[in-house]
C-alpha positions in Angstrom: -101.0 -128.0 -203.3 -104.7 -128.3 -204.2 -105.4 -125.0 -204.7 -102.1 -124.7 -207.1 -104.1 -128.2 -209.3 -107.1 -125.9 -209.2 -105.6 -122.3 -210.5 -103.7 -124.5 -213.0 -107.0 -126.4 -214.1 -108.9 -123.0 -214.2 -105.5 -121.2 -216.0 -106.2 -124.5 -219.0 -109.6 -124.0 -219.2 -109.4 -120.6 -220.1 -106.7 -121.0 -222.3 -108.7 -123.5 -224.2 -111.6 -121.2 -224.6 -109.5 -118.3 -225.8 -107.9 -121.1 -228.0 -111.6 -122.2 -229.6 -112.8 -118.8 -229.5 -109.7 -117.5 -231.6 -110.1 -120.8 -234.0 -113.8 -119.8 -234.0 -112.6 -116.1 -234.7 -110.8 -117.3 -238.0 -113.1 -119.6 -239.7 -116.1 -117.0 -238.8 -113.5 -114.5 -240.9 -113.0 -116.9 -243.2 -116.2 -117.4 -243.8 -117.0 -114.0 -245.0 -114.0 -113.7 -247.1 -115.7 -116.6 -249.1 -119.2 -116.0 -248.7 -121.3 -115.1 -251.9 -124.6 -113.7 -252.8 -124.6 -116.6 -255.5 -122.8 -119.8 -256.5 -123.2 -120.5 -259.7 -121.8 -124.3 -260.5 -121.7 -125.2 -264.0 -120.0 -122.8 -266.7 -122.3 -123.9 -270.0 -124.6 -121.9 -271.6 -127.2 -121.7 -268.8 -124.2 -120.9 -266.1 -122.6 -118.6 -268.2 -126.2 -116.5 -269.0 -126.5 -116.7 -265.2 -123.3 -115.6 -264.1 -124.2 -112.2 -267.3 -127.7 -111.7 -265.6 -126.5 -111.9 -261.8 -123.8 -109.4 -262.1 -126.0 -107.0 -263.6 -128.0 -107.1 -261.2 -125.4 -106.7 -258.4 -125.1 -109.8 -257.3 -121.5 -110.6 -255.4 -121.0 -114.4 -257.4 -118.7 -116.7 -258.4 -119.1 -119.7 -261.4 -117.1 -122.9 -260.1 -116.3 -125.2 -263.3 -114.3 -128.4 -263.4 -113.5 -128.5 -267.3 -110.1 -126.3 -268.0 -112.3 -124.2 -270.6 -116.1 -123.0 -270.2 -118.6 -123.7 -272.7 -120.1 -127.1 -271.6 -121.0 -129.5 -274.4 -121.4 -126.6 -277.1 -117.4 -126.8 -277.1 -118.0 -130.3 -278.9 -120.4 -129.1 -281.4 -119.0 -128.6 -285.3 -122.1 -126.2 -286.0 -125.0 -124.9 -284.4 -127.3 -123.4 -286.7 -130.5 -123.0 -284.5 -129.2 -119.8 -282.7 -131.3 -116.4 -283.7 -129.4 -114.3 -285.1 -125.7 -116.4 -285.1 -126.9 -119.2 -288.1 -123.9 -121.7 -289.0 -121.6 -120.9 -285.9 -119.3 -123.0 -284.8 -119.8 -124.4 -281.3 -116.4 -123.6 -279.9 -116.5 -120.3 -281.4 -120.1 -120.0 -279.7 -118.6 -120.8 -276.0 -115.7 -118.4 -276.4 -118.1 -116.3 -277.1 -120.2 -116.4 -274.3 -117.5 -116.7 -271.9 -115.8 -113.4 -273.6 -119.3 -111.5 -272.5 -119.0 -112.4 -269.1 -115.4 -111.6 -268.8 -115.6 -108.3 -270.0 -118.5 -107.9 -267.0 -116.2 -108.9 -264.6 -117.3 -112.0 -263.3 -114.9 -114.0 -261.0 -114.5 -117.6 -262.6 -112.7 -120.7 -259.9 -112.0 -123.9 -261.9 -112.9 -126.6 -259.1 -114.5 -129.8 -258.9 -118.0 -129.9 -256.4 -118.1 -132.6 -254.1 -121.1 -131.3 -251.8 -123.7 -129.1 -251.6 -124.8 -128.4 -248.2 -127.8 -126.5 -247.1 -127.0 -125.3 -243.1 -129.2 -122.5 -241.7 -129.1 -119.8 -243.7 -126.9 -120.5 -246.2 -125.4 -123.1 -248.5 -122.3 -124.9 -247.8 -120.3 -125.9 -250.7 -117.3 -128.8 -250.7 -114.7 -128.2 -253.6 -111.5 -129.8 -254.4 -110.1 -126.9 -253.5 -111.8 -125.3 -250.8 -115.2 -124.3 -249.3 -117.3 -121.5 -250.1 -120.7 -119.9 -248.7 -123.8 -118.9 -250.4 -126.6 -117.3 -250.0 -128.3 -118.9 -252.9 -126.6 -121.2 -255.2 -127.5 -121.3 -259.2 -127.0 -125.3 -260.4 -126.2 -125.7 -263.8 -123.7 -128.7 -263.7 -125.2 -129.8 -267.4 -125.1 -133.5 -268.6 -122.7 -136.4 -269.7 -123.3 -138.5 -272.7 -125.4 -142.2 -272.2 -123.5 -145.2 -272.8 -124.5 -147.9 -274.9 -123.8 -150.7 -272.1 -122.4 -153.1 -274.6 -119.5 -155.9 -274.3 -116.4 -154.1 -276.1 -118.0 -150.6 -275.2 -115.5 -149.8 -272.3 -112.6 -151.7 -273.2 -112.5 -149.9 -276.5 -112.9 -146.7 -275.3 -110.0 -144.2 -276.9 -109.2 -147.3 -279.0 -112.0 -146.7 -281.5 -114.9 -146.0 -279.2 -116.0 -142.1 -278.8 -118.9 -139.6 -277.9 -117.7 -136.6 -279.7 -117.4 -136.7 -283.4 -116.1 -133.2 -283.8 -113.4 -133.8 -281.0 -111.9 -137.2 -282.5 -113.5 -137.7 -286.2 -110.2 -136.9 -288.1 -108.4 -139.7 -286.5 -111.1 -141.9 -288.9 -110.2 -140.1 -292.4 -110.8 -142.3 -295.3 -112.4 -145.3 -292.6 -115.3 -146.6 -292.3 -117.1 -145.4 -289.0 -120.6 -145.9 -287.3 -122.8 -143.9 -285.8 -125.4 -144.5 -283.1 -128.8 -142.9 -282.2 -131.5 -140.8 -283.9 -131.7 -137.6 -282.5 -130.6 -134.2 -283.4 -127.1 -135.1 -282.3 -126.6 -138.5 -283.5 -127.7 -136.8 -287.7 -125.4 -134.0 -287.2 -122.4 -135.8 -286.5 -123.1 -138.5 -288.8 -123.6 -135.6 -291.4 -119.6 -134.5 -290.2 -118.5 -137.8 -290.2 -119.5 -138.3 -293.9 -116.9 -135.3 -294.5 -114.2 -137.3 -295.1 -115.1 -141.0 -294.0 -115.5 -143.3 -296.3 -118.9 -144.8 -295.4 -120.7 -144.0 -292.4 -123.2 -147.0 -290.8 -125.9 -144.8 -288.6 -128.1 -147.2 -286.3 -131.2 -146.4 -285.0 -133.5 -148.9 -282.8 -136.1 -147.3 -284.2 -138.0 -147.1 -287.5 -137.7 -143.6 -287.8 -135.5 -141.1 -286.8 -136.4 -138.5 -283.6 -134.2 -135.3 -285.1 -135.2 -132.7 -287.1 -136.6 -133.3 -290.6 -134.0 -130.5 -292.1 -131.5 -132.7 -290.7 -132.8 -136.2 -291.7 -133.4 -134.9 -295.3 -129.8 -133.9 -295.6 -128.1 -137.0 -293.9 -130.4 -139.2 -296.2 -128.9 -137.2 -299.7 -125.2 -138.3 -298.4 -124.1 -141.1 -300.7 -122.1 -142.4 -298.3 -124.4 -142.7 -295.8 -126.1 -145.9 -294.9 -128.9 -146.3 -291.9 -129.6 -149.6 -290.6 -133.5 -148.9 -289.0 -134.7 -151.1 -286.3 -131.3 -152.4 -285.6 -128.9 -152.0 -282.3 -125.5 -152.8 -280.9 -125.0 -156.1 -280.0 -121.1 -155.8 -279.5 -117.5 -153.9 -280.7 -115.5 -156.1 -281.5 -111.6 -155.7 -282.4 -108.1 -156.1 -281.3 -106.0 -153.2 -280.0 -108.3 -151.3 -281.4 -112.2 -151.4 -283.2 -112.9 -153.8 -286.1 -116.1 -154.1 -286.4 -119.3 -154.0 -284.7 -122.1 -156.9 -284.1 -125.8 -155.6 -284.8 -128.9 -157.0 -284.5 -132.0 -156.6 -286.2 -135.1 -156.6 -284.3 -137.5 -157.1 -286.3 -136.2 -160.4 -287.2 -133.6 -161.3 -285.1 -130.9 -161.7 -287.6 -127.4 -160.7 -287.1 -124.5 -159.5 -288.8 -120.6 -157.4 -288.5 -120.2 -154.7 -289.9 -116.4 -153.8 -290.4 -115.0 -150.4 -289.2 -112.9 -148.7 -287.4 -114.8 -146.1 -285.3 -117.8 -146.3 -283.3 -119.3 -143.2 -282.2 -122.0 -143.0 -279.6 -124.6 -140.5 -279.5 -127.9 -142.5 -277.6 -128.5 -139.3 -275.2 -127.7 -137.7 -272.2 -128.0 -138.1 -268.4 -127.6 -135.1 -266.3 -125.3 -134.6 -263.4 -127.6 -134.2 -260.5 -126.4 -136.4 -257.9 -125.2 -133.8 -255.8 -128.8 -132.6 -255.9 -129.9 -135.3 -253.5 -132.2 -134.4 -250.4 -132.3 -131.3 -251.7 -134.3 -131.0 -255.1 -136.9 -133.5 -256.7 -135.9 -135.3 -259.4 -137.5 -137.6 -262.0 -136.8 -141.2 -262.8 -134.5 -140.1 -265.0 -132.6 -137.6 -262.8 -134.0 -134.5 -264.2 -134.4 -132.1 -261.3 -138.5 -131.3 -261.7 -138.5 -126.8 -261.2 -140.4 -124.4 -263.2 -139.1 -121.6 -265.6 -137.9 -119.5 -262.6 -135.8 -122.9 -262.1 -137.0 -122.8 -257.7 -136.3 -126.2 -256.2 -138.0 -127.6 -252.7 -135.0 -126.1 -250.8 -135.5 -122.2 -250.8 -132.7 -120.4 -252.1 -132.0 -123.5 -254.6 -132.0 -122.8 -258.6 -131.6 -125.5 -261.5 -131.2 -124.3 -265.1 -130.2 -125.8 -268.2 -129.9 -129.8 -269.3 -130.7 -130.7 -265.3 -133.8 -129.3 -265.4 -137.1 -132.0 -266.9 -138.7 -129.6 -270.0 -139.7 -130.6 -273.1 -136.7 -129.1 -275.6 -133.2 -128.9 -274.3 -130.8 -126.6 -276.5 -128.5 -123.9 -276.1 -131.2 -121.5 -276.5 -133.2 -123.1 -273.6 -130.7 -123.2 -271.2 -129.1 -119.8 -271.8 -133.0 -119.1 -270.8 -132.9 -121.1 -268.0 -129.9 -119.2 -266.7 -131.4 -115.7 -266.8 -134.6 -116.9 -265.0 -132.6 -118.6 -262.5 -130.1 -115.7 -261.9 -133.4 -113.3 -261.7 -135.4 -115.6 -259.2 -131.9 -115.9 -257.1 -131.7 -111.8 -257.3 -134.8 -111.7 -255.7 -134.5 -114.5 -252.9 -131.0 -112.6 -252.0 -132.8 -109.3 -251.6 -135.5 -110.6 -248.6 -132.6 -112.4 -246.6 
């Protein structure tokens, strides 16, 4: 009887390692069917250049995006008219655009959501929504989200007269009066939109001057419609269902006041999406993943381009840069594995 309990223990134990090794068998095979040259994760400007620069030069990729549509934050953009050689396009237009160019290459898109990045061995282990993929190198281009204003009224408003994209909701406020917050590039241009058709638009700027570009400041300050409250910021929205008006404050004096409107739109900055980036690429206080123009990170085989990466001018320009560098530096890593 013992040595039938002994030829049935040695009868499981094989079984069991024929088991494992077959299991081991088919996530080894699966691993190769899903194992790239590059990952590129982000489909903007600087993912998209990427993805047109790495297939040219052989590279076996793949660009994972989360939005429905590629294009990044150019998709909200009514005109861009600091491109060489494509002056007074619209922004949309500009995104179909470069995804067009790197569909008619071939490259193999996967709309999916990153959740980790994972550097193990060799390669790079990376956690979708969907599923998990390999890479040899990985090309991280995930962009940035607009900055919130962090005021009462902010969130709960939100949809209800509270926005971040003038181009994507400015023709619900036709005819209204509207605000418009910030002083950068972004914050003129779609207060020079809004004035389109609103009937006033209230731009307010902390500040005593603005931080865009003078070409923009001169026309925004011609609108007639147009009035900038200087050295002033949001206290509070304010409103029912919806936005009524907005408390500001002025702080060179203190005083307060409301200002009665219907739309608030937001345009203090960015913040860019690098938290997946942690343990594996330095970043400064304000998130920006510190690389040079070839876009290298402390992890070897590790690539940042576009609005993640700390540089002095962010713009479509710049990070379609950034994506070529990054695709090049990745081409060449690849070739001495």
């Amino acid at each position: 009887m013992r040595k039938w309990g002994i030829a049935r223990f040695v009868a499981a134990r094989i079984c069991y390692k024929l088991k494992m090794r077959r299991r081991y068998a088919r996530k080894w095979r699966k691993m190769e069917e899903k194992k790239y040259d590059l990952v590129i994760i982000g489909a903007g400007p600087a993912g998209l250049s990427a993805a047109v620069y790495g297939v040219r030069a052989g590279l076996e990729l793949v660009v994972l995006e989360k939005a429905p549509m590629s294009g990044g934050q150019v998709l909200n953009t009514y005109e861009v008219d600091n491109y060489l050689g494509l002056p007074g396009i619209n922004g949309f237009d500009m995104g179909m655009q470069f995804r067009a160019h790197a569909d008619r290459l071939g490259v193999a898109f996967q709309e999916a959501d990153v959740k980790s990045i994972i550097r193990e061995k060799e390669l790079f282990v990376i956690e979708t929504d969907r599923e998990t993929l390999w890479a040899k190198s990985v090309v991280y281009g995930a962009g940035a989200e607009h900055a919130k204003l962090g005021v009462p009224g902010e969130d709960t408003f939100a949809g209800h007269g509270v926005s971040y994209c003038a181009t994507c909701d400015g023709a619900f406020f036709r005819g209204k009066e509207v605000a418009v917050t910030g002083g950068g590039d972004v914050a003129l241009e779609d207060a020079i939109y809004l004035a389109r058709f609103c009937k006033k638009v209230w731009v307010i700027h902390r500040r005593d001057s603005f931080r865009g570009a003078v070409v923009l400041q001169r026309e925004l300050l011609a609108l007639p419609n147009v009035e900038v409250l200087y050295s002033h910021v949001v206290e509070e929205i304010c409103g029912g269902e919806e936005v009524g008006s907005l408390r500001v404050k002025n702080l060179k004096n203190g005083e307060e006041k409301k200002l009665p409107l219907s739309g608030v739109f937001v345009a203090v900055g960015i913040r860019p999406r690098t938290e997946l980036l942690h343990g594996l690429a330095e970043r400064d206080e304000a998130g920006y993943v510190i690389a040079g123009e070839d876009g290298k990170t402390e992890t070897p085989g590790l690539f940042v381009a576009g609005d993640v990466r700390k540089k002095p001018l962010r713009q479509i320009v710049t990070a379609v840069a950034d994506g070529a560098n990054a695709a090049m530096a990745a081409s060449d890593f690849v070739k001495w594995l």
